[in-house]
C-alpha positions as CSV (number, residue, x, y, z in Angstrom):
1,X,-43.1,18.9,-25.1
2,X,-47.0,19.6,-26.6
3,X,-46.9,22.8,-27.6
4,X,-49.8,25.3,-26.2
5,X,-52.8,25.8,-28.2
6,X,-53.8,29.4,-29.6
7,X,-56.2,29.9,-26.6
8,X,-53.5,29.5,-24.0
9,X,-51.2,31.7,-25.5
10,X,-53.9,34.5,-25.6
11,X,-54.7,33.8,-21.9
12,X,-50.7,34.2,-21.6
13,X,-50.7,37.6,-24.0
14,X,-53.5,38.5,-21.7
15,X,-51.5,38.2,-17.8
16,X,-48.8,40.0,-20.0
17,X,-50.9,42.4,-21.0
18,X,-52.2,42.9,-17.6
19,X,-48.3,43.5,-15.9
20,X,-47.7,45.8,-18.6
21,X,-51.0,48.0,-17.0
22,X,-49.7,47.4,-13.6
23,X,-46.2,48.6,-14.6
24,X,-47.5,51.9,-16.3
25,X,-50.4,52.4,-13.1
26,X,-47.5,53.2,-11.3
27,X,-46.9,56.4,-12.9
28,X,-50.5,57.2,-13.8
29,X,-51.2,56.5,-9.9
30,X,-49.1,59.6,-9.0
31,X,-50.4,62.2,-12.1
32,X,-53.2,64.0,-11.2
33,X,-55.8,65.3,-13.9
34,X,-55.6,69.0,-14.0
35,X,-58.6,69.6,-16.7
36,X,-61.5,67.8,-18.2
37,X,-59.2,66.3,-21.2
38,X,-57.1,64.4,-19.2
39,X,-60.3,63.4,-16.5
40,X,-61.4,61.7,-19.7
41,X,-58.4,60.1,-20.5
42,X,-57.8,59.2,-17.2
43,X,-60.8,57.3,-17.3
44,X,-60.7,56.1,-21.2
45,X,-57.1,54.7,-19.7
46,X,-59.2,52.8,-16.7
47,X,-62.0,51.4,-18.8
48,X,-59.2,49.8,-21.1
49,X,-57.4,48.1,-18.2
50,X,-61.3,47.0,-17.0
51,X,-61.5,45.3,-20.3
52,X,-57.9,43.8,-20.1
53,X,-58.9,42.3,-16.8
54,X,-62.0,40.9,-18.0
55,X,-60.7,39.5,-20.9
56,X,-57.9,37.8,-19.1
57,X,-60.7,36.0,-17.0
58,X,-62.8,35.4,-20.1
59,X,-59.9,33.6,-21.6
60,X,-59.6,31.3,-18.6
61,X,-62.6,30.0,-18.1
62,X,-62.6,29.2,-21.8
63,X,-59.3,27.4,-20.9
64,X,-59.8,25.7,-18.2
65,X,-63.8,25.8,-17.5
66,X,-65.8,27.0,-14.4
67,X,-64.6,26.4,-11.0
68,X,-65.2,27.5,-7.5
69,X,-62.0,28.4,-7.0
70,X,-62.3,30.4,-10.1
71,X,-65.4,32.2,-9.3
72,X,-64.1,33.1,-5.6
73,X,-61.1,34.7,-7.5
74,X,-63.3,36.5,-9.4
75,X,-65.4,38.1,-6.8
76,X,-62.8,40.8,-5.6
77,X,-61.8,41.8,-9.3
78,X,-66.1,42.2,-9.9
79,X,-66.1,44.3,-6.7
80,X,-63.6,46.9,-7.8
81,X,-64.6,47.0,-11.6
82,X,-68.1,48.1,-10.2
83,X,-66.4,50.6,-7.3
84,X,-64.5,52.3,-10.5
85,X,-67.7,52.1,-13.0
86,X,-70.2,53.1,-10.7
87,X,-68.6,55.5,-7.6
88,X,-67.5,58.8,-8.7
89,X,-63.8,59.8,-9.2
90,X,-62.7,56.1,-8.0
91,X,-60.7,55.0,-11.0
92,X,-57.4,55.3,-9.1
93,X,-58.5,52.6,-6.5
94,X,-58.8,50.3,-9.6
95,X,-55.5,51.1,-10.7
96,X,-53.9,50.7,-7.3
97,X,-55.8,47.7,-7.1
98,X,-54.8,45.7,-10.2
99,X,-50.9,46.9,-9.2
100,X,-51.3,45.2,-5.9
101,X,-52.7,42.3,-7.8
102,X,-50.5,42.0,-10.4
103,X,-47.6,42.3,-8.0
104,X,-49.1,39.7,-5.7
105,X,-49.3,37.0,-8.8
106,X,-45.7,37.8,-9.9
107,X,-43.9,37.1,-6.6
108,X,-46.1,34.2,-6.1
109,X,-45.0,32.6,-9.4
110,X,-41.7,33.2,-8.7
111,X,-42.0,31.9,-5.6
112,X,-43.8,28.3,-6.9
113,X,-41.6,28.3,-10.0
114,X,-38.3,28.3,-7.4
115,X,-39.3,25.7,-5.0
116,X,-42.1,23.9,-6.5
117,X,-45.1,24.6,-4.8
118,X,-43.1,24.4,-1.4
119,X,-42.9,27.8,-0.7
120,X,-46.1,28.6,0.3
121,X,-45.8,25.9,2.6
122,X,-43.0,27.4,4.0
123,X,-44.3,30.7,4.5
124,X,-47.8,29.3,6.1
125,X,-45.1,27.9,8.4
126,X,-42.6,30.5,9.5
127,X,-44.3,33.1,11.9
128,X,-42.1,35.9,10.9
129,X,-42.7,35.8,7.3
130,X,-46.6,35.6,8.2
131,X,-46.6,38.8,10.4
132,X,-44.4,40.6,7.3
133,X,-47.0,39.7,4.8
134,X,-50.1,40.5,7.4
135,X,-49.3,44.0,7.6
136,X,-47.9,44.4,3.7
137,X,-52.0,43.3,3.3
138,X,-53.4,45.4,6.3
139,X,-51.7,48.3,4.6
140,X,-52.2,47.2,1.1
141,X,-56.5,47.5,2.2
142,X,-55.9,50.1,4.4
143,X,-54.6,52.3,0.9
144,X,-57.3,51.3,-0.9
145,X,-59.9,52.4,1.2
146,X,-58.7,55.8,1.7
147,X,-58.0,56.4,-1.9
148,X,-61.9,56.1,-1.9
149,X,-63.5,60.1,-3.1
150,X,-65.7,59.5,0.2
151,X,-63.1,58.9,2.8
152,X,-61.7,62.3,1.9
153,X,-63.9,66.0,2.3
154,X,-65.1,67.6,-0.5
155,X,-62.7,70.1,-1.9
156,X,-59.5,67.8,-0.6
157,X,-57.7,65.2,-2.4
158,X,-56.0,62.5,-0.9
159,X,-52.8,61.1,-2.9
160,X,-51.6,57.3,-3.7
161,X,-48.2,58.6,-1.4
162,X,-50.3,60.1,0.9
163,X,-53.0,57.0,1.1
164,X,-49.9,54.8,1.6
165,X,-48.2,56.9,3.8
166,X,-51.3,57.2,6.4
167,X,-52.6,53.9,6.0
168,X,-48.9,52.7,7.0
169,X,-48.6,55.1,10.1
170,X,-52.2,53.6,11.2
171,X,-51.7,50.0,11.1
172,X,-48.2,50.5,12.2
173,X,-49.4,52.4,15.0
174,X,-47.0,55.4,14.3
175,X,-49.1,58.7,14.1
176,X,-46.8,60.4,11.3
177,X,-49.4,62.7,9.0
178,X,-49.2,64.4,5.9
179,X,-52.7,65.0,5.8
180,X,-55.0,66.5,9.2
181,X,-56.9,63.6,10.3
182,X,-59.5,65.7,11.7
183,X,-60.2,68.2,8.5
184,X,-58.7,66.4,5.3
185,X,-60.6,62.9,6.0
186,X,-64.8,62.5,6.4
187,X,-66.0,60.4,9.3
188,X,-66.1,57.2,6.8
189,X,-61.8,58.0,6.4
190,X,-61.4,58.7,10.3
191,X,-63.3,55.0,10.4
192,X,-60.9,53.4,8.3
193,X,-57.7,55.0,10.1
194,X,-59.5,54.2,13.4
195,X,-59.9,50.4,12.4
196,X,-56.6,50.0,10.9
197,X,-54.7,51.3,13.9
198,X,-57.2,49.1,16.4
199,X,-55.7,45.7,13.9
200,X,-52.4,47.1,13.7
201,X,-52.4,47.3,17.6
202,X,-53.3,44.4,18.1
203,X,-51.5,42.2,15.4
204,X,-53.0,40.4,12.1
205,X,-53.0,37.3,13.8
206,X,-54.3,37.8,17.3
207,X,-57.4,39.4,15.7
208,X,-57.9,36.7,12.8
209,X,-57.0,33.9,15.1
210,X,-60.2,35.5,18.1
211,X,-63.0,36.0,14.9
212,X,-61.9,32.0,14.2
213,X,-62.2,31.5,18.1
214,X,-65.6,33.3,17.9
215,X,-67.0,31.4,15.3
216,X,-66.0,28.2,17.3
217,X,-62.7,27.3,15.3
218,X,-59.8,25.4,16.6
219,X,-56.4,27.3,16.9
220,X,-53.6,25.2,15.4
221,X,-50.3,24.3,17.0
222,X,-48.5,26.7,14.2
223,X,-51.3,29.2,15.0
224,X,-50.6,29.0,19.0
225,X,-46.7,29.2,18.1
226,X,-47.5,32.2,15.6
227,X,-49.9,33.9,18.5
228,X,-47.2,33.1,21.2
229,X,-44.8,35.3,18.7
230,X,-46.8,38.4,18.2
231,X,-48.2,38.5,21.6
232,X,-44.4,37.9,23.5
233,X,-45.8,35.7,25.4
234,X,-42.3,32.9,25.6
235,X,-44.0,30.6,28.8
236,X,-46.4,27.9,27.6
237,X,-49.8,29.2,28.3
238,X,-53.4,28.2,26.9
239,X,-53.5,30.4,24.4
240,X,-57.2,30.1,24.0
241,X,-57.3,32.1,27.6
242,X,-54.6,34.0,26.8
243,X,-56.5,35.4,23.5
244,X,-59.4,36.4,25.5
245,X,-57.5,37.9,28.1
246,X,-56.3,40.2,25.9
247,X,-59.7,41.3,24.2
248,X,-61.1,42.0,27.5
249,X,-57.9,43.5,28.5
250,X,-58.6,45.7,25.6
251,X,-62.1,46.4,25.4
252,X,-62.2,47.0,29.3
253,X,-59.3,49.4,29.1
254,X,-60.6,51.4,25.8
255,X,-64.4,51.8,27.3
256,X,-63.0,52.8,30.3
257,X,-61.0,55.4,28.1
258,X,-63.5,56.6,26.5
259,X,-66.1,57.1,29.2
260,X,-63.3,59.5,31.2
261,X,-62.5,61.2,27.9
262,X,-66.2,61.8,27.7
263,X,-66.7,64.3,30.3
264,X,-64.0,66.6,28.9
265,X,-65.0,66.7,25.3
266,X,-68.9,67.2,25.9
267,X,-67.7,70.3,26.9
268,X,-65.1,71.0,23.8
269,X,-66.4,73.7,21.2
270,X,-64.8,73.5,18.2
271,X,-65.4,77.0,15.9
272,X,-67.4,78.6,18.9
273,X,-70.1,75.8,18.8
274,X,-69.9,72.5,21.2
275,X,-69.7,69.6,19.6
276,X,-72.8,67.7,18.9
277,X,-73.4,64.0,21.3
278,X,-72.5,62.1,18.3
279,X,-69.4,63.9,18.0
280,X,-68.4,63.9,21.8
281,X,-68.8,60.2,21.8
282,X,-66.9,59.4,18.6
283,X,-64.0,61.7,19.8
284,X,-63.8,59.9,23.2
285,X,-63.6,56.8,21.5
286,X,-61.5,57.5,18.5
287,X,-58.4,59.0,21.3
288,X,-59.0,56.0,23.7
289,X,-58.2,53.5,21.3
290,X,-55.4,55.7,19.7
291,X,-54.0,56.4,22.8
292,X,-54.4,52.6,24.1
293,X,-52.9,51.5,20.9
294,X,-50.0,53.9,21.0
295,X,-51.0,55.3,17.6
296,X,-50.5,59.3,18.2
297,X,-53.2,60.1,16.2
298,X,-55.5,62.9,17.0
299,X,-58.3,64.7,15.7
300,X,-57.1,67.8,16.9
301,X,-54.8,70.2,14.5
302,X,-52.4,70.4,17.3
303,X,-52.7,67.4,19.2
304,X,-53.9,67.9,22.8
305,X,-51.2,70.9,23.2
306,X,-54.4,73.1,24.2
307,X,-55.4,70.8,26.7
308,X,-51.8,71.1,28.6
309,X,-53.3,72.6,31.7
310,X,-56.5,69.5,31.5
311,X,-56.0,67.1,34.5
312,X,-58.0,64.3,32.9
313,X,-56.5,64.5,29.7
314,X,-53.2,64.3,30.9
315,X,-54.1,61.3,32.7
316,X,-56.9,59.4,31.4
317,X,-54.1,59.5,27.8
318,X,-51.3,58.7,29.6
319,X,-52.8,55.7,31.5
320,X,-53.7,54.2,28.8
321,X,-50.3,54.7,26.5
322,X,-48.8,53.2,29.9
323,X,-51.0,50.2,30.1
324,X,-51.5,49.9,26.4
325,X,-47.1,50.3,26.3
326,X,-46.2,47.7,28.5
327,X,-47.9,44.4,26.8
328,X,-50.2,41.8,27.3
329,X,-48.5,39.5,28.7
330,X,-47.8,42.0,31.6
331,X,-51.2,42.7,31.9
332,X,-52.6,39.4,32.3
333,X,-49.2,38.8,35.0
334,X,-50.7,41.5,37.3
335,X,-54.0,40.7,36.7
336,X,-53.0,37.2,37.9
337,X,-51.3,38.0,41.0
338,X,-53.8,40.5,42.1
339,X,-56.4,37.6,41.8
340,X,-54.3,35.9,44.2
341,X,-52.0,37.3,47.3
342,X,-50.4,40.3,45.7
343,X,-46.9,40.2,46.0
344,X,-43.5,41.6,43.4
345,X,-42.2,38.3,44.0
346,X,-45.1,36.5,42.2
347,X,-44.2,38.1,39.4
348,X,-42.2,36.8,36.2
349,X,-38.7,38.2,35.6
350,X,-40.1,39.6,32.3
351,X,-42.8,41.8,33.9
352,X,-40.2,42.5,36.7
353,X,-38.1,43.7,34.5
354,X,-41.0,45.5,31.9
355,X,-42.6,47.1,35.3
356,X,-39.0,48.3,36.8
357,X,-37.9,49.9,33.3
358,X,-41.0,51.3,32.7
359,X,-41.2,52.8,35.8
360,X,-37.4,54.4,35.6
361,X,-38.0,55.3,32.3
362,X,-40.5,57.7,32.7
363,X,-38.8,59.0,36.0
364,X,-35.6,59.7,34.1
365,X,-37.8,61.6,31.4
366,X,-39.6,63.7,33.6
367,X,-37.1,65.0,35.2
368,X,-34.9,65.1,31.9
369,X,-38.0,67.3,30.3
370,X,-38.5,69.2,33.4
371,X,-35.0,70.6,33.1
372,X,-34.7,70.8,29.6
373,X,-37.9,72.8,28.9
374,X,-38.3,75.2,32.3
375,X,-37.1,78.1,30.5
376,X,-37.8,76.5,26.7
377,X,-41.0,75.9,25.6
378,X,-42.3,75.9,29.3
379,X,-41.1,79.1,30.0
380,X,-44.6,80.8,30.7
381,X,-46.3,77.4,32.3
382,X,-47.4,77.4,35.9
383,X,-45.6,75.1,37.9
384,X,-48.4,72.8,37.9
385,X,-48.3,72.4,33.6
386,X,-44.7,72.3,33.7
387,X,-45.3,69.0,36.3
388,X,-48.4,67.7,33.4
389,X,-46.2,68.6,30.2
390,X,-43.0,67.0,31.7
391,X,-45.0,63.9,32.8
392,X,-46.7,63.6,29.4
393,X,-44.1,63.9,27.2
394,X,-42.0,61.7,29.2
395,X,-44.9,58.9,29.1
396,X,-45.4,59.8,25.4
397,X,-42.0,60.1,24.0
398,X,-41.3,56.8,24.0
399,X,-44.4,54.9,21.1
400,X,-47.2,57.3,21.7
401,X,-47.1,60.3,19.5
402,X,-49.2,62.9,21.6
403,X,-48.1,66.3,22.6
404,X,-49.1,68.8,24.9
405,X,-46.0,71.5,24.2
406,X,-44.9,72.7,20.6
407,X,-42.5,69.8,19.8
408,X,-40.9,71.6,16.9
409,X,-39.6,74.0,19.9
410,X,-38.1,71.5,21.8
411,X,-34.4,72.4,23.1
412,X,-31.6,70.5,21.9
413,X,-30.9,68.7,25.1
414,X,-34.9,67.8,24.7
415,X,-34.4,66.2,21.2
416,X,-31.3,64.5,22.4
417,X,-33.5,62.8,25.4
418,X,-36.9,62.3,22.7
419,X,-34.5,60.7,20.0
420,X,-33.2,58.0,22.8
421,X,-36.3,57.4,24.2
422,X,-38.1,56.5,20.8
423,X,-35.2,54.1,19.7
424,X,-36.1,52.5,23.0
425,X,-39.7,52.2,23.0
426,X,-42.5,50.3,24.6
427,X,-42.6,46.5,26.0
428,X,-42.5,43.4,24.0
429,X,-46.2,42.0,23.2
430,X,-47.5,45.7,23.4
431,X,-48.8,47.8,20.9
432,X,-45.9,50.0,20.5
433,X,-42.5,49.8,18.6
434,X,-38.7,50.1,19.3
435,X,-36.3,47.9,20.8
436,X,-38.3,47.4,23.4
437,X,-37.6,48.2,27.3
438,X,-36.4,44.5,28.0
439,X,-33.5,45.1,25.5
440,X,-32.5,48.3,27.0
441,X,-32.8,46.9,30.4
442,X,-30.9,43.6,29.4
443,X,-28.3,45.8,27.7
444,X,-27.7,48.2,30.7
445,X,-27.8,44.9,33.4
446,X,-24.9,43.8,30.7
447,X,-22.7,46.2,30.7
448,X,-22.9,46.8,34.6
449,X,-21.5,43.5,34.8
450,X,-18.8,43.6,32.3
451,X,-17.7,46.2,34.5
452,X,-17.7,44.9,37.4
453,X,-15.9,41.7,36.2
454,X,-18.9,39.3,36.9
455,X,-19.0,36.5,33.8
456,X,-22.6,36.0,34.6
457,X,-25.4,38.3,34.1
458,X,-28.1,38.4,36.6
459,X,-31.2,40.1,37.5
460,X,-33.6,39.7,40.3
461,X,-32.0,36.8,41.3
462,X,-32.0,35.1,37.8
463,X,-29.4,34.9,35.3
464,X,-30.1,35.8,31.4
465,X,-28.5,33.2,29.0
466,X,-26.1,34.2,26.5
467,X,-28.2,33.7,23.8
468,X,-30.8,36.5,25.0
469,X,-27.8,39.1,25.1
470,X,-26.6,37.5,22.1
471,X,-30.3,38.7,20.8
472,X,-30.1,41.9,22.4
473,X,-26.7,42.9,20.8
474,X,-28.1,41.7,17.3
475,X,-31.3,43.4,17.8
476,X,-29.6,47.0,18.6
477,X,-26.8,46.6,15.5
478,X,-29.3,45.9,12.9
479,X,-31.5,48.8,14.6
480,X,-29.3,51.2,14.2
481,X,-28.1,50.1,10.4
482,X,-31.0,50.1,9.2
483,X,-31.6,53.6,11.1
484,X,-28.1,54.9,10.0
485,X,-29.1,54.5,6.3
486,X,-32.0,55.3,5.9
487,X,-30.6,58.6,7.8
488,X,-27.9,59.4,5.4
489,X,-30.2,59.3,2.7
490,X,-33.0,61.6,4.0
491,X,-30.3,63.8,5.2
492,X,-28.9,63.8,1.3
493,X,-32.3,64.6,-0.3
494,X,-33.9,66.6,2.2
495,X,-33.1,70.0,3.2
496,X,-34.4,70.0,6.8
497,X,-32.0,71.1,9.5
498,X,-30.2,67.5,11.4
499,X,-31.8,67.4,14.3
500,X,-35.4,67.7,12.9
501,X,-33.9,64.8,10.1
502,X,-33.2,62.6,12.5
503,X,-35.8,63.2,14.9
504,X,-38.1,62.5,12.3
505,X,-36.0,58.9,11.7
506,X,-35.9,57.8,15.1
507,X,-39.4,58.8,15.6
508,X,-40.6,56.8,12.3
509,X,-38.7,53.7,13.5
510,X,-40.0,53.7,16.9
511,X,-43.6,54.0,15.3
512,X,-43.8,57.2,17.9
513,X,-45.4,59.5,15.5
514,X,-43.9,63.2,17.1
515,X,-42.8,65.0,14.4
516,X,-40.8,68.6,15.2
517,X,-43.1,70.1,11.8
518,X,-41.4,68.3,8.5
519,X,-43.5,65.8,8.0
520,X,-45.9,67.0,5.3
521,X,-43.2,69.4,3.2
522,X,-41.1,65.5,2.7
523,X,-40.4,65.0,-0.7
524,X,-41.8,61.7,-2.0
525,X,-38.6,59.9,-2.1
526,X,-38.2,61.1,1.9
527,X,-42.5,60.1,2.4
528,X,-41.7,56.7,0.9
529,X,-38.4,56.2,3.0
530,X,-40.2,57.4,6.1
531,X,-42.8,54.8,5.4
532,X,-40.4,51.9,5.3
533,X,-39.0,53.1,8.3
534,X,-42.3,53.0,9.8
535,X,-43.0,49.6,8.7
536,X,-40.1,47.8,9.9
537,X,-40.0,49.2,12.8
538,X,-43.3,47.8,13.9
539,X,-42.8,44.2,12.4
540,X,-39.0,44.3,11.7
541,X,-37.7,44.1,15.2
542,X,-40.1,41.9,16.4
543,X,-40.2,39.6,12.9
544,X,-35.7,39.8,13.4
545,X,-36.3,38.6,17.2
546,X,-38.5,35.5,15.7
547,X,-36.4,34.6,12.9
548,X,-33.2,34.7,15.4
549,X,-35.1,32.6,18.1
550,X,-35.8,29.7,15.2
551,X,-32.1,29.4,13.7
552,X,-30.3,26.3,15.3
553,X,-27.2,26.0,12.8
554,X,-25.4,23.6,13.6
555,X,-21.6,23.0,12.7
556,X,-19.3,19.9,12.6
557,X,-16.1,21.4,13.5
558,X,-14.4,24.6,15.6
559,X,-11.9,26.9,14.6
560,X,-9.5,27.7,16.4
561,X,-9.8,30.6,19.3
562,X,-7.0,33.9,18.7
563,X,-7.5,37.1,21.3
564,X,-8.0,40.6,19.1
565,X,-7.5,44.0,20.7
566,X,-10.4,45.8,21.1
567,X,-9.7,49.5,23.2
């Protein structure tokens, strides 16, 4: 084997060099400087790493000469060197950056060294892996950005665990805070947090795949498949009209949003003065697409709890978490029929079933609230808020994340019912998390028939194969694992009371966003748990559902069949 000349082993030294300051950014990341000394050597410590990283590139080109592909990896490692040189206290986005980096290049060459190259053609190929990596990156950005002295009010500051932690809830559509989106970020932060949650919402894919559509692109057959996937749509449909369909579905539904929510906030004051027209119009837009998107995330301190008694609000939010809730294949179903002759019949056994538990769903929470809260934290309402608060948190329990009552007053009784309806959730190919109401629908159908002796399990006239409950079953056990850990440890290292532990959990994994008040006194080891649990529950559901639907394994012999006891 030729041995490497001198300049390759100092491009070599240099990568080294480079994971060594990636390893040690992630405890400088978390250390904030408390006087001027350690600003300085703060900064000293981020011009050093500048230089590292330039002189790992200077090395290569020497190496290996000038490319394109070269100068295009170049371009984002120039753009942050100049954000941390020339914007004001933005060191730490460097540093953040070149972990991401750094951390990026290692798995990759891990990845090429163990399968030769053919791992990346394995990922670009298996839809599942795609959507985990699309929001690791969305997130990954989303961090960035906010770590950015701008995004943030003078006066505030806005850590790593924090940046991570809200640019997670955002994309993942949960609503969780540890920092008030309406005081601690500037209208640039409230921007990014609006944008992530719109592509979060939405999914990586559908929106990369309609810019490529726009600028007259062809979609792929692995690009159709992957679209098919994060959409929910099973049936094979043109996915070119399906992809508009749902942009105008969205756009239609959020301007409509906003235009209602406009005539209640031009009349908001906020400190005694009424908000400016800029202001009125932003805040109609930023809570339509929040509450379309199921994100939870409001600009108000207390969420829309002083608008309780607001018949628009109550509404105009609701409508949308419902429509937003139930997915886009629904959507464009009933759009469909009502084209045509409308009739239930018309309708596919998914959106039969979507519409029907939807619909009993928030009947059975209305009612569950109404009880549970008359003399709790409804005591003093009117009858007519006690009809609004019951109707909104039963719409909003579920993925949404609003409030319009003090949810860290909530009953026992009341936590039991919101901690069920989160692990539930919204629809498949919505914007919102949990198991989704088909599971829990296919799940109840099940067990109705096991009891009644029936081998087959059918609904509106149709029977579900084996392999969907199968699904289901899988679906709920690895739910509730994952849940049940992650549980016991936040119960172990934080000191909150159970309930508000696991309401927290439950309401993280359904990417709900309610929160009964411990949310910003977690430790970090219960922020960064939280955050996980917030991330797989948008993607890991959905990705498990994919990667189930794609095994085939197939066997060459039987083993033999032996009855166990089982009650």
């Amino acid at each position: 084997m030729e041995k490497p000349n001198f300049s390759i082993k100092v491009e070599r030294t240099a990568l080294i060099i480079l994971n060594l300051f990636a390893i040690i950014n992630i405890r400088i990341l978390f250390l904030t400087p408390s006087n001027h000394l350690e600003v300085l050597l703060f900064r000293g410590y981020t011009f050093i790493t500048i230089f590292a990283l330039l002189f790992f590139h200077l090395m290569r080109f020497m190496n290996k000469g000038v490319s394109s592909e070269k100068i295009r990896n170049l371009i984002p490692d120039i753009i942050f060197i100049l954000v941390a040189i020339f914007i004001k206290d933005s060191e730490r986005v460097f540093l953040f950056y070149l972990l991401g980096r750094q951390t990026f290049i290692f798995i990759r060459g891990l990845a090429i060294a163990s399968y030769e190259g053919k791992s990346r053609d394995r990922l670009a190929h298996n839809p599942p892996i795609f959507v985990l990596y699309s929001f690791m990156i969305a997130i990954f950005i989303g961090t960035l950005l906010l770590l950015l002295p701008r995004a943030t009010v003078e006066g505030e500051h806005t850590s790593l665990l924090d940046a991570l932690f809200t640019s997670t809830s955002a994309t993942c559509v949960t609503g969780l805070i540890v920092k008030n989106t309406g005081t601690h970020f500037t209208l640039l932060g409230k921007s990014i947090i609006l944008l992530l949650i719109q592509i979060g919402g939405l999914g990586i894919m559908t929106v990369s795949s309609a810019f490529a559509m726009i600028l007259g692109q062809k979609l792929t057959a692995r690009s159709e498949n992957l679209i098919q996937n994060v959409v929910g749509e099973s049936n094979k449909v043109d996915m070119l009209s399906l992809l508009k369909s749902i942009f105008l579905v969205t756009i239609i539904f959020e301007i409509i949003g906003a235009l209602l929510l406009y005539s209640t906030f031009k009349k908001l004051t906020i400190n005694g003065e009424l908000l400016s027209n800029f202001e009125v119009i932003y805040y109609s837009i930023f809570h339509s697409i929040s509450a379309f998107c199921n994100a939870g995330f409001s600009l108000f301190e207390n969420s829309f709890i002083g608008f309780k008694s607001n018949f628009n609000i109550n509404f105009v939010i609701t409508f949308l978490i419902i429509f937003g809730g139930i997915g886009f294949p629904v959507l464009v179903d009933i759009k469909k029929n009502f084209m045509e002759k409308f009739r239930f019949s018309r309708f596919s056994l998914h959106t039969k079933i979507v519409l029907c538990g939807t619909a009993f769903l928030l009947i059975l929470g209305f009612v569950s609230y109404f009880i549970s809260e008359y003399n709790c934290t409804m005591k003093n309402f009117s009858l007519i808020d006690r009809i609004y608060s019951s109707y909104f948190q039963s719409v909003t329990t579920r993925t949404a994340g609003f409030n319009t009552i003090d949810t860290s007053a909530l009953s026992k009784p009341s936590v039991f019912t919101s901690v069920l309806f989160m692990f539930i959730g919204a629809s498949p190919g919505s914007t919102g998390g949990g198991i989704k109401t088909t599971a829990f629908v296919i799940l109840v159908v099940a067990v109705i028939a096991m009891l009644r002796g029936s081998r087959d399990v059918n609904i509106f006239k149709r029977k579900v194969s084996e392999s969907i409950i199968n699904r289901v079953m899988v679906l709920i056990t690895i739910s509730l694992t994952l849940l049940s850990i992650m549980i016991f440890l936040l119960l172990l290292i934080e000191p909150f009371p159970f309930e508000q532990t696991i309401f927290e959990a439950f309401s993280a994994f359904g990417t709900v966003g309610l929160s009964m008040g411990i949310t910003p006194f977690l430790s970090s080891l219960g922020k960064v748990i939280i955050i996980i649990l917030m991330y797989f529950g948008r993607v890991g559901p959905l990705t498990l559902i994919f990667a189930i639907s794609e095994m085939n394994v197939k066997t060459s012999y039987l083993f033999t069949e032996e009855k166990i006891s089982i009650g």
